[in-house]
LUMMI-813520 format. One record per atom (N, C-alpha, C, O): x, y, z; atom name; residue number from 1. Coordinates in nm, 4 decimals. Layout:
N
+----------+----------+----------+-------+-----+
:        x :        y :        z : atome : num :
+----------+----------+----------+-------+-----+
:        X :        Y :        Z :    CA : NUM :
...
+----------+----------+----------+-------+-----+
END
This chain:
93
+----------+----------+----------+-------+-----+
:        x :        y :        z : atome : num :
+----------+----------+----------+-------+-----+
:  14.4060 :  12.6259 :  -2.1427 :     N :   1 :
:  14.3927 :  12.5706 :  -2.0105 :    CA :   1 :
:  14.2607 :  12.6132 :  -1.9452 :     C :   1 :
:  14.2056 :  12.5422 :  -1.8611 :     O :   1 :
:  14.2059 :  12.7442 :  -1.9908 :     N :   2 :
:  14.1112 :  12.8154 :  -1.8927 :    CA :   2 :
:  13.9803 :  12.7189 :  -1.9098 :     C :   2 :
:  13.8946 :  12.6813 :  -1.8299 :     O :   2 :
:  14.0066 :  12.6914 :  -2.0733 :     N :   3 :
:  13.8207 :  12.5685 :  -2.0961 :    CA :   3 :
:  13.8356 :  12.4684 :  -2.0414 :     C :   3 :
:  13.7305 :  12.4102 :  -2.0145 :     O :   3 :
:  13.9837 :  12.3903 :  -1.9928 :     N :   4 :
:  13.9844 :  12.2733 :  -1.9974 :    CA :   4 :
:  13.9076 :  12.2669 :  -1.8408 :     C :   4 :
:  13.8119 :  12.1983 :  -1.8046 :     O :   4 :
:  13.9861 :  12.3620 :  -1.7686 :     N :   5 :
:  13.9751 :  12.4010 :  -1.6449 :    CA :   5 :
:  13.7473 :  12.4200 :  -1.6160 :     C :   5 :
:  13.6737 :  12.3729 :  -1.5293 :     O :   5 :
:  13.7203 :  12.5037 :  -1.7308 :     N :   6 :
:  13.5691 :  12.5257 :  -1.6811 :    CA :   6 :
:  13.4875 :  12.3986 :  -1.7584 :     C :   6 :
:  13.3707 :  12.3788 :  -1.7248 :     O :   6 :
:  13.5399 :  12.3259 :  -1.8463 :     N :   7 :
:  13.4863 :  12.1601 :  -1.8893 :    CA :   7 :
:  13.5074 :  12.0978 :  -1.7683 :     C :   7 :
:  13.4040 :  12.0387 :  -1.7373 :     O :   7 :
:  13.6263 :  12.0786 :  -1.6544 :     N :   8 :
:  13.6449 :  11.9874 :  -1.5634 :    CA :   8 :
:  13.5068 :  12.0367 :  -1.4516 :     C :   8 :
:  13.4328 :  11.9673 :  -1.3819 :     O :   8 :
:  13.5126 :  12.1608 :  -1.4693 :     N :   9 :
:  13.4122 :  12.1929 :  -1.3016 :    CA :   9 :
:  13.2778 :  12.2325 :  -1.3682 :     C :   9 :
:  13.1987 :  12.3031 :  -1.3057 :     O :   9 :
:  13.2471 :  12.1842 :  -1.5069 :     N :  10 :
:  13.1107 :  12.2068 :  -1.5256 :    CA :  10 :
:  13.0659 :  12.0759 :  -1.5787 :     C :  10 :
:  12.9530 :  12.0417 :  -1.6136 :     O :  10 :
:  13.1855 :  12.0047 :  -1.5777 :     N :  11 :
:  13.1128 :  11.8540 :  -1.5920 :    CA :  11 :
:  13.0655 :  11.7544 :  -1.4346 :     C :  11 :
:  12.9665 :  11.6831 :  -1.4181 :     O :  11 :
:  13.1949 :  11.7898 :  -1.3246 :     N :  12 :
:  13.1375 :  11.7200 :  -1.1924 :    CA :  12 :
:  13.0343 :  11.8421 :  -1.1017 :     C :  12 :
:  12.9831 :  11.8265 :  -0.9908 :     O :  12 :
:  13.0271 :  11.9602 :  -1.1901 :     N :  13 :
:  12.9362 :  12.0594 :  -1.1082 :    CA :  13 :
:  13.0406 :  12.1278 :  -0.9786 :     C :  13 :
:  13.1535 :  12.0882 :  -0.9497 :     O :  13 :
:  12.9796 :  12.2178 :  -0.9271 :     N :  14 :
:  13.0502 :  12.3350 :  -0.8585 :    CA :  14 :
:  13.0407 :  12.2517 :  -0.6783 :     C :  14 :
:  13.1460 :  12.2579 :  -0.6148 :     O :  14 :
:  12.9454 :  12.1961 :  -0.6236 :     N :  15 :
:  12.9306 :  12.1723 :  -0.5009 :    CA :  15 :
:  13.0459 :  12.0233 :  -0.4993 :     C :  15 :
:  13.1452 :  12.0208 :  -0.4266 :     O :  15 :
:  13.0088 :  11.9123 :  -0.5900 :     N :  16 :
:  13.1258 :  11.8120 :  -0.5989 :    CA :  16 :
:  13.2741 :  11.8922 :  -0.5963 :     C :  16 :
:  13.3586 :  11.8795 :  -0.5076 :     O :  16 :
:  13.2842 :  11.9749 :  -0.7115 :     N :  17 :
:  13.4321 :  12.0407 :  -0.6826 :    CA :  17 :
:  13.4859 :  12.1006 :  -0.5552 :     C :  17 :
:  13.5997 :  12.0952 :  -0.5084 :     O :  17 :
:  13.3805 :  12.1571 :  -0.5122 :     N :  18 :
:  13.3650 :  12.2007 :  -0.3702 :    CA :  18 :
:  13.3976 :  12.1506 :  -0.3101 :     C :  18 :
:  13.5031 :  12.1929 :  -0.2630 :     O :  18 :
:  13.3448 :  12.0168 :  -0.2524 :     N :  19 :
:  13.3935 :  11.8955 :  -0.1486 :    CA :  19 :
:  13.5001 :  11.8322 :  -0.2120 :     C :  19 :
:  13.5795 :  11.7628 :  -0.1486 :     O :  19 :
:  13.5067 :  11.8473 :  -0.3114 :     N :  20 :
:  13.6860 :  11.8253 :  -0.4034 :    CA :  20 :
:  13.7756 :  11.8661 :  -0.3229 :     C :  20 :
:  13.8440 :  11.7947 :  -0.2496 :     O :  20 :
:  13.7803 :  12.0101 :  -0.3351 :     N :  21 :
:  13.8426 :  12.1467 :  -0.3071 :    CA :  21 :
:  13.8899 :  12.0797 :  -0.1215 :     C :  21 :
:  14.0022 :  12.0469 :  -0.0832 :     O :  21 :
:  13.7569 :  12.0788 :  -0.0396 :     N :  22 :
:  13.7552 :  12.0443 :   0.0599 :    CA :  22 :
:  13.9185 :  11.8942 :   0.1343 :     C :  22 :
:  13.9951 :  11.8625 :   0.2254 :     O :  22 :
:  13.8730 :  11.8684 :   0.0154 :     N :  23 :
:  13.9685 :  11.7129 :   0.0220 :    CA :  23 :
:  14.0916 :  11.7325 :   0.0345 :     C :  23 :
:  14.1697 :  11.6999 :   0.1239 :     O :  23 :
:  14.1099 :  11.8059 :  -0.0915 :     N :  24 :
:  14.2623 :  11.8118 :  -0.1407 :    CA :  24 :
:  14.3266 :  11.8993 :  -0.0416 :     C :  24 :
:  14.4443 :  11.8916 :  -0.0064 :     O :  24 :
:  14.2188 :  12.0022 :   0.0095 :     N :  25 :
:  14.3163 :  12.0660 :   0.1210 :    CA :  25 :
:  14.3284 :  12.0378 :   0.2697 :     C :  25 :
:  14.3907 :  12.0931 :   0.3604 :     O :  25 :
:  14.2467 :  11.9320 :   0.2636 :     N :  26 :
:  14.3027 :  11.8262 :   0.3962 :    CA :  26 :
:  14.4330 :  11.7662 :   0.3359 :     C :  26 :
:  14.5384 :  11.7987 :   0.3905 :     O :  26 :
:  14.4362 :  11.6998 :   0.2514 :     N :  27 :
:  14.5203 :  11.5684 :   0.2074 :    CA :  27 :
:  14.6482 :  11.6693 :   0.2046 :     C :  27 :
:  14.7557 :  11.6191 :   0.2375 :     O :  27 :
:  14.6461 :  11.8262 :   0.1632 :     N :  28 :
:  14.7618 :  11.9033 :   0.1778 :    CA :  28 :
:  14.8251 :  11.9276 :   0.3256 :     C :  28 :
:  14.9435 :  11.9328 :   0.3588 :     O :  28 :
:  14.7396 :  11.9370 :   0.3817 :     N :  29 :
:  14.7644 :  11.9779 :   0.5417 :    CA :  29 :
:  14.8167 :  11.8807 :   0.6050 :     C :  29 :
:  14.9169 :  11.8917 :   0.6755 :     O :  29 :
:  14.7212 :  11.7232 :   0.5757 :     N :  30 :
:  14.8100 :  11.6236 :   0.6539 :    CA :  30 :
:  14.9144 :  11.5958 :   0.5953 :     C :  30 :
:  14.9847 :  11.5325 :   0.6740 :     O :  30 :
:  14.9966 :  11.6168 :   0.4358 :     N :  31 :
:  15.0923 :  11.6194 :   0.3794 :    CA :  31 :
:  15.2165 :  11.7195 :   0.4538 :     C :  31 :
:  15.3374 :  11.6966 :   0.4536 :     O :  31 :
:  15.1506 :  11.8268 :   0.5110 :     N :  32 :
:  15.2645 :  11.8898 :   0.5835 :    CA :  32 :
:  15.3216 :  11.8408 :   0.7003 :     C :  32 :
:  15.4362 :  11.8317 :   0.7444 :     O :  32 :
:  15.2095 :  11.8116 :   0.7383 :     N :  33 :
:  15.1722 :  11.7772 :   0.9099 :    CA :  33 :
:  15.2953 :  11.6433 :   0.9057 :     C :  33 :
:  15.4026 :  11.6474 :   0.9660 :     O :  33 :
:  15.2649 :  11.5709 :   0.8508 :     N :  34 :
:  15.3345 :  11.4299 :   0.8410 :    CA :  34 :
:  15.4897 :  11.4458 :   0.8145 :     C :  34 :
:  15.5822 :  11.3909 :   0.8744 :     O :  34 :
:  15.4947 :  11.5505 :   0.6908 :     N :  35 :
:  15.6292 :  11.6040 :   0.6698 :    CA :  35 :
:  15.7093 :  11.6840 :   0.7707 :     C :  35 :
:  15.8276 :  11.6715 :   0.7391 :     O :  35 :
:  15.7009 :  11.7378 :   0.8461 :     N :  36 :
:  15.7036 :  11.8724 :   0.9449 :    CA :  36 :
:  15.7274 :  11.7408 :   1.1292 :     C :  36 :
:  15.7761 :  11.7554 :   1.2413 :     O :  36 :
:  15.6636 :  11.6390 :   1.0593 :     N :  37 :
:  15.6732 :  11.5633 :   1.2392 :    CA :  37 :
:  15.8297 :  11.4241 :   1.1469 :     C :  37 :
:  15.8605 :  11.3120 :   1.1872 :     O :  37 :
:  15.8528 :  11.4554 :   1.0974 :     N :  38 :
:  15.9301 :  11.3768 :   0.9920 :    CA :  38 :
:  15.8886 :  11.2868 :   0.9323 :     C :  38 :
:  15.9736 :  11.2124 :   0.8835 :     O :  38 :
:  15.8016 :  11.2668 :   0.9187 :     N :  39 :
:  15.7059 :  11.1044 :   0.8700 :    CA :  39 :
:  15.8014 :  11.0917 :   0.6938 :     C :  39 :
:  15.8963 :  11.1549 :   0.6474 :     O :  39 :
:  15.7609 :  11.0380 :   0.6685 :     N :  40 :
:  15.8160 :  10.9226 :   0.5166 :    CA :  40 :
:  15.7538 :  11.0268 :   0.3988 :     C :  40 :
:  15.7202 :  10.9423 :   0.3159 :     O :  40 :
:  15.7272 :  11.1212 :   0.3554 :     N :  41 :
:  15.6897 :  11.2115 :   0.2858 :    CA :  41 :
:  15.8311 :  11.2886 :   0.2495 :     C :  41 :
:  15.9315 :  11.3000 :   0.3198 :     O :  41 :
:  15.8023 :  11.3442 :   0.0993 :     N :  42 :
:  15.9169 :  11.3989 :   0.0124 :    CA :  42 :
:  15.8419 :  11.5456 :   0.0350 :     C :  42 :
:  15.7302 :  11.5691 :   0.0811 :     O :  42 :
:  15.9678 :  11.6555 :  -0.0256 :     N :  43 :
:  15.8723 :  11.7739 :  -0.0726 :    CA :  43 :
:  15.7878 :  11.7649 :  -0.2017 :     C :  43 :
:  15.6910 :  11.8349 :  -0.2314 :     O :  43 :
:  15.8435 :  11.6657 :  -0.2715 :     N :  44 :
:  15.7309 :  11.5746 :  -0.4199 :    CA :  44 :
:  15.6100 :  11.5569 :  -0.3443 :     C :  44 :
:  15.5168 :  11.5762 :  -0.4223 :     O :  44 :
:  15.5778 :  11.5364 :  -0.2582 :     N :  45 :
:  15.4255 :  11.4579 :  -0.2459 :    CA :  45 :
:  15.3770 :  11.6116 :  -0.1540 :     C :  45 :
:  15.2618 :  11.6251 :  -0.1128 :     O :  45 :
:  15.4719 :  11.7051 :  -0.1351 :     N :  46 :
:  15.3847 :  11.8375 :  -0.0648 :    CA :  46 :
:  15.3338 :  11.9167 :  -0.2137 :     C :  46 :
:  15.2302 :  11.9798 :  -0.2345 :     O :  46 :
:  15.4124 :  11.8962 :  -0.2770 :     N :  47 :
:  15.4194 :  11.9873 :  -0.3861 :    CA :  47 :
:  15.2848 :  11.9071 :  -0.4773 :     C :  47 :
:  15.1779 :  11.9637 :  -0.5000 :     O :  47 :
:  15.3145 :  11.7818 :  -0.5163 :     N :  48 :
:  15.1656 :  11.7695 :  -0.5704 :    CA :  48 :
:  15.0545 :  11.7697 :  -0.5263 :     C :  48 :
:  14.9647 :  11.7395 :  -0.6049 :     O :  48 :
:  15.0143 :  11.8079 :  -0.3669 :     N :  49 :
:  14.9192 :  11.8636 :  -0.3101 :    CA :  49 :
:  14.8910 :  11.9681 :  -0.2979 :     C :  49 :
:  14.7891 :  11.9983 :  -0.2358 :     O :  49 :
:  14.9765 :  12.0645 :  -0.3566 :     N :  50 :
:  14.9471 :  12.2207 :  -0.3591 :    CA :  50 :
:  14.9227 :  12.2091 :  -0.4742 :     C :  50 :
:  14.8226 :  12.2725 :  -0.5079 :     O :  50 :
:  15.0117 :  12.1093 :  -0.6157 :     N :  51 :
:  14.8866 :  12.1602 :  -0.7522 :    CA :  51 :
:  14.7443 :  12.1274 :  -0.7719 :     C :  51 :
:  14.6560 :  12.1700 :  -0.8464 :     O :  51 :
:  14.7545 :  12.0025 :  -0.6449 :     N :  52 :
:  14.5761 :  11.9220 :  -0.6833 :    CA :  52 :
:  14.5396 :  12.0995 :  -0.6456 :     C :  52 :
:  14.4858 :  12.1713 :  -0.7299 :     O :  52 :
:  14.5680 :  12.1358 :  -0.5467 :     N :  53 :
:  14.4512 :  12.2476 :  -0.4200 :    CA :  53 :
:  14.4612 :  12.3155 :  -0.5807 :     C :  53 :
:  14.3597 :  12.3080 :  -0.6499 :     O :  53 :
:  14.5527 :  12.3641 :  -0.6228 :     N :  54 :
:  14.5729 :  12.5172 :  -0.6758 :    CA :  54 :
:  14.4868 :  12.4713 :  -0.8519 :     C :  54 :
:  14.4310 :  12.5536 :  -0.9245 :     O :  54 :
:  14.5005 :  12.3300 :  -0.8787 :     N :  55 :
:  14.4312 :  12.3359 :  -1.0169 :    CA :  55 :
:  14.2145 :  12.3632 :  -0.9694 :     C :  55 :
:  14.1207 :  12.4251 :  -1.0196 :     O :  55 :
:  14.2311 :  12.2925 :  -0.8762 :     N :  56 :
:  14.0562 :  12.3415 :  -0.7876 :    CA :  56 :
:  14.0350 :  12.4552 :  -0.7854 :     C :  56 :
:  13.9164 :  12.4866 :  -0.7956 :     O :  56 :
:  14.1211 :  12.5486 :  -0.7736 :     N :  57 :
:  14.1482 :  12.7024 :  -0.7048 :    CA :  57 :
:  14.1417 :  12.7736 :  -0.8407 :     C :  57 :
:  14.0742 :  12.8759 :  -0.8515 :     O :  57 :
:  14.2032 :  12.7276 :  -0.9349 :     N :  58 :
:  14.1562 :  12.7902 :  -1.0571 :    CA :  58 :
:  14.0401 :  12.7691 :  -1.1467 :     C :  58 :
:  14.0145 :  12.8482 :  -1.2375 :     O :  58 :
:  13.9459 :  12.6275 :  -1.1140 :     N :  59 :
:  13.8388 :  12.6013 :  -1.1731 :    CA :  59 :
:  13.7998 :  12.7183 :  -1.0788 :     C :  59 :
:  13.8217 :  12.8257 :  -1.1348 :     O :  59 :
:  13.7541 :  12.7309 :  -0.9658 :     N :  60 :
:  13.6388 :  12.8259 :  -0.9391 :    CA :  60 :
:  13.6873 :  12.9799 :  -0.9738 :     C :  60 :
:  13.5976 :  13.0641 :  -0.9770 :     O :  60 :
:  13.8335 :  13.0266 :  -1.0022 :     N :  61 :
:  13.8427 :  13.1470 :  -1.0441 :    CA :  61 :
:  13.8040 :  13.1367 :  -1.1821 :     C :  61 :
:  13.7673 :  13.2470 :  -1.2227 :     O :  61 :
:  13.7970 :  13.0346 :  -1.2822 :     N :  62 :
:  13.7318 :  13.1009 :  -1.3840 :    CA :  62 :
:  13.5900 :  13.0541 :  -1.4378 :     C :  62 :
:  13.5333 :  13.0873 :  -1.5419 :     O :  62 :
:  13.5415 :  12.9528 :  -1.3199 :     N :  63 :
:  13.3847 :  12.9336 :  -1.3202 :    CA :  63 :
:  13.3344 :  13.0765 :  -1.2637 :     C :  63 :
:  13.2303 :  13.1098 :  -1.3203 :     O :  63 :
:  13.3824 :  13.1769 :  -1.1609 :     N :  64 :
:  13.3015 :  13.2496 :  -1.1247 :    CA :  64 :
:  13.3625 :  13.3502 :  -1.2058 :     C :  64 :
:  13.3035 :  13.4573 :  -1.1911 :     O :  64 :
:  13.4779 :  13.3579 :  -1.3024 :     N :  65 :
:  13.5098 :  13.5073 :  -1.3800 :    CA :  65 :
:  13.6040 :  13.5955 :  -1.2484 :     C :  65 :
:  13.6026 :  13.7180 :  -1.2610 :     O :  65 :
:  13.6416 :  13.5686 :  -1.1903 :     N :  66 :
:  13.7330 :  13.6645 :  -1.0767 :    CA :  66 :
:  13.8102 :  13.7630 :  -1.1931 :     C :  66 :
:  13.8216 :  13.7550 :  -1.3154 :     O :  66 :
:  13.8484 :  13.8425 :  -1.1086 :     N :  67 :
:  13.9392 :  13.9404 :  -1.1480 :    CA :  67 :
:  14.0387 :  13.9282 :  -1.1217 :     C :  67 :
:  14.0351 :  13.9697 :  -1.0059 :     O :  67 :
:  14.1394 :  13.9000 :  -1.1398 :     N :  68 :
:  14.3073 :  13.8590 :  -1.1509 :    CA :  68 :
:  14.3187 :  14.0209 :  -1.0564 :     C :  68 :
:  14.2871 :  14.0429 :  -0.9394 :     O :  68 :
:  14.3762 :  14.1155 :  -1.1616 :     N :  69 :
:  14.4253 :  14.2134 :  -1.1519 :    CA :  69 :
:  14.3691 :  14.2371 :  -0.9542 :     C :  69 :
:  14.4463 :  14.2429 :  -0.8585 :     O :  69 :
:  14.2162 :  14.2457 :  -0.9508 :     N :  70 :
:  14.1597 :  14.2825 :  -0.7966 :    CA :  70 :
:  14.2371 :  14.2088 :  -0.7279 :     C :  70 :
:  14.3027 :  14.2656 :  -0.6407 :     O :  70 :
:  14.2565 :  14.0315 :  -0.7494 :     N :  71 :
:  14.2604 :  13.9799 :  -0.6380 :    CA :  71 :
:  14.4270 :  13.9726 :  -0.6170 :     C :  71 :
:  14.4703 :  13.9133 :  -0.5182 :     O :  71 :
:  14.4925 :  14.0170 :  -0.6855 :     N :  72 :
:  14.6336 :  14.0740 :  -0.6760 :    CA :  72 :
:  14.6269 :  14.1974 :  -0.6396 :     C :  72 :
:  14.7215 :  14.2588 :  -0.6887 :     O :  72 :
:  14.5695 :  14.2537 :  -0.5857 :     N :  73 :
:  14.5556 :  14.4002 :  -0.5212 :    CA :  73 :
:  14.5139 :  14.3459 :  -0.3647 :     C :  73 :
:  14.5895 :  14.3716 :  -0.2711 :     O :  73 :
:  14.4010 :  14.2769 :  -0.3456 :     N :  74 :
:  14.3815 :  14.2303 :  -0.2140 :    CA :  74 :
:  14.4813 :  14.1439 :  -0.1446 :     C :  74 :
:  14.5197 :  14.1651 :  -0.0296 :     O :  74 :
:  14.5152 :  14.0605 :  -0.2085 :     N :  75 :
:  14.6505 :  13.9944 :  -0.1836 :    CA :  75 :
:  14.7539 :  14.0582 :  -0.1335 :     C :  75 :
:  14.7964 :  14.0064 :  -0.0302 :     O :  75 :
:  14.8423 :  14.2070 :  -0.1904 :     N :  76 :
:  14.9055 :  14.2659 :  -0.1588 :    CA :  76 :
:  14.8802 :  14.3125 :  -0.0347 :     C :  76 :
:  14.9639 :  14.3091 :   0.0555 :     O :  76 :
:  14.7682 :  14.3568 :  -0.0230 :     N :  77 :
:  14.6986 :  14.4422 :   0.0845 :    CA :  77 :
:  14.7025 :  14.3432 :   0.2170 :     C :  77 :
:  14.7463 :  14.3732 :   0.3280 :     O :  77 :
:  14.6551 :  14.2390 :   0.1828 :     N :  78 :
:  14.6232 :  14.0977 :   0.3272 :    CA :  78 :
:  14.7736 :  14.0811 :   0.3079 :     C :  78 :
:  14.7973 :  14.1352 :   0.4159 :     O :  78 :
:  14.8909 :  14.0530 :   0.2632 :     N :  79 :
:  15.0244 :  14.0627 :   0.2951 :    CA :  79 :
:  15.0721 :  14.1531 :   0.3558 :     C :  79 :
:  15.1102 :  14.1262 :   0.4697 :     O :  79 :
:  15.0871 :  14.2770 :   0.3121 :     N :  80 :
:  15.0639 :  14.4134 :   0.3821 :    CA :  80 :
:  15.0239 :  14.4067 :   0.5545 :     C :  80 :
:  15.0927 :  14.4600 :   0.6415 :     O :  80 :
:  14.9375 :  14.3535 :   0.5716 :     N :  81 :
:  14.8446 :  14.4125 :   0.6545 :    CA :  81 :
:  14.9449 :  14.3211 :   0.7781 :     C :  81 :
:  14.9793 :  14.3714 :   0.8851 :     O :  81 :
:  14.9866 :  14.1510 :   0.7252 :     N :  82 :
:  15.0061 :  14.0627 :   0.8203 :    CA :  82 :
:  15.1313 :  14.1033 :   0.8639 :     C :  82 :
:  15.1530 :  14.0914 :   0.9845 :     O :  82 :
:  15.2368 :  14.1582 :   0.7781 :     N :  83 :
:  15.3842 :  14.1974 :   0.7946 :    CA :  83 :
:  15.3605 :  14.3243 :   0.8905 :     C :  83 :
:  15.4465 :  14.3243 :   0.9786 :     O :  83 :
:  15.2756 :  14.4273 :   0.9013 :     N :  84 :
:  15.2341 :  14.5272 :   0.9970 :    CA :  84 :
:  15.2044 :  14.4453 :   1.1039 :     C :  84 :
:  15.2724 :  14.4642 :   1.2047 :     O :  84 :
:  15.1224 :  14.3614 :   1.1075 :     N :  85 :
:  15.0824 :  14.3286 :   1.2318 :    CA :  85 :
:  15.2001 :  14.2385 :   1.3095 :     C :  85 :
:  15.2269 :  14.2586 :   1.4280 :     O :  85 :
:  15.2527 :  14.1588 :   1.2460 :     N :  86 :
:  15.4036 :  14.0919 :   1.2580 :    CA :  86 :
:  15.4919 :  14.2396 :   1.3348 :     C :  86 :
:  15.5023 :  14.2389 :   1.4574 :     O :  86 :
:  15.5205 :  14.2976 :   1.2961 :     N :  87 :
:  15.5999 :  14.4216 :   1.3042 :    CA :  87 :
:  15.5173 :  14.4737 :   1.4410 :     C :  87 :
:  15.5840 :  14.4995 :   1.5412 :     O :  87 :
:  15.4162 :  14.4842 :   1.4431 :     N :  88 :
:  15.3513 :  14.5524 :   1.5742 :    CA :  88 :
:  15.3125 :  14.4769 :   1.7059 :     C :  88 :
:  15.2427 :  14.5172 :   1.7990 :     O :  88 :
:  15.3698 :  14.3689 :   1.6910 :     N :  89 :
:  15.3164 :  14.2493 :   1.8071 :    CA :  89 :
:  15.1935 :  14.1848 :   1.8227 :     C :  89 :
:  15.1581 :  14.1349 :   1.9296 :     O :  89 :
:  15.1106 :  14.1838 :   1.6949 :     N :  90 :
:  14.9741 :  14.1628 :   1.6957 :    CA :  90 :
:  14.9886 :  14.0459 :   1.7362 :     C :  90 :
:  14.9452 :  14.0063 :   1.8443 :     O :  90 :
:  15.0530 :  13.9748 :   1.6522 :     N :  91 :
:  15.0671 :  13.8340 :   1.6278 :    CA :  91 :
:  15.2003 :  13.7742 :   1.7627 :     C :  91 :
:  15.3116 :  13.8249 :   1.7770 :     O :  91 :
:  15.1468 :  13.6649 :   1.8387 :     N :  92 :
:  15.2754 :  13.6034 :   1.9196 :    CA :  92 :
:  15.2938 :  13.4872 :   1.8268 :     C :  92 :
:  15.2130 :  13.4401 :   1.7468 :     O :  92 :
:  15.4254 :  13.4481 :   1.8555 :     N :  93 :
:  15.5312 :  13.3542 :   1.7599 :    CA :  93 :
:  15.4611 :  13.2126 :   1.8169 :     C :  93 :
:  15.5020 :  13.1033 :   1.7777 :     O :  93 :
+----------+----------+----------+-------+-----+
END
């Protein structure tokens, strides 16, 4: 999967994927948005807008080489951090 993934974003290039990237996570947002006000949308059509975002999301983790292991450490940490702040009133509802 990982070549097929760095053949897809080294054949349309990194800035096209980019404004790719850009797209799909509008087209996700108004997918909620529409779903969430009740509009004519399934959780099928939310869900294949989180794989378009998330297959984009993995061309640039392995066009740029990320570190899995790190960014599952920061992750924890920015979860961490929001459930504290949740817990401390940072955040109003």
């Amino acid at each position: 999967m990982e070549k097929d993934l760095l053949k897809i974003i080294e054949h349309f290039g990194v800035n096209n994927q980019q404004r790719k990237l850009q797209e799909e996570v509008f087209e996700l947002n108004e997918a909620i948005t529409i779903f969430q006000q009740g509009g004519n949308l399934k959780y099928d059509d939310i869900e294949e807008e989180i794989v378009d975002v998330l297959i984009l999301l993995k061309q640039f983790f392995h066009y740029y080489e990320l570190n899995n292991y790190k960014m599952k450490q920061i992750e924890k940490q920015k979860v961490q951090r929001t459930l504290e702040r949740i817990e401390s009133g940072y955040y109003e509802k």
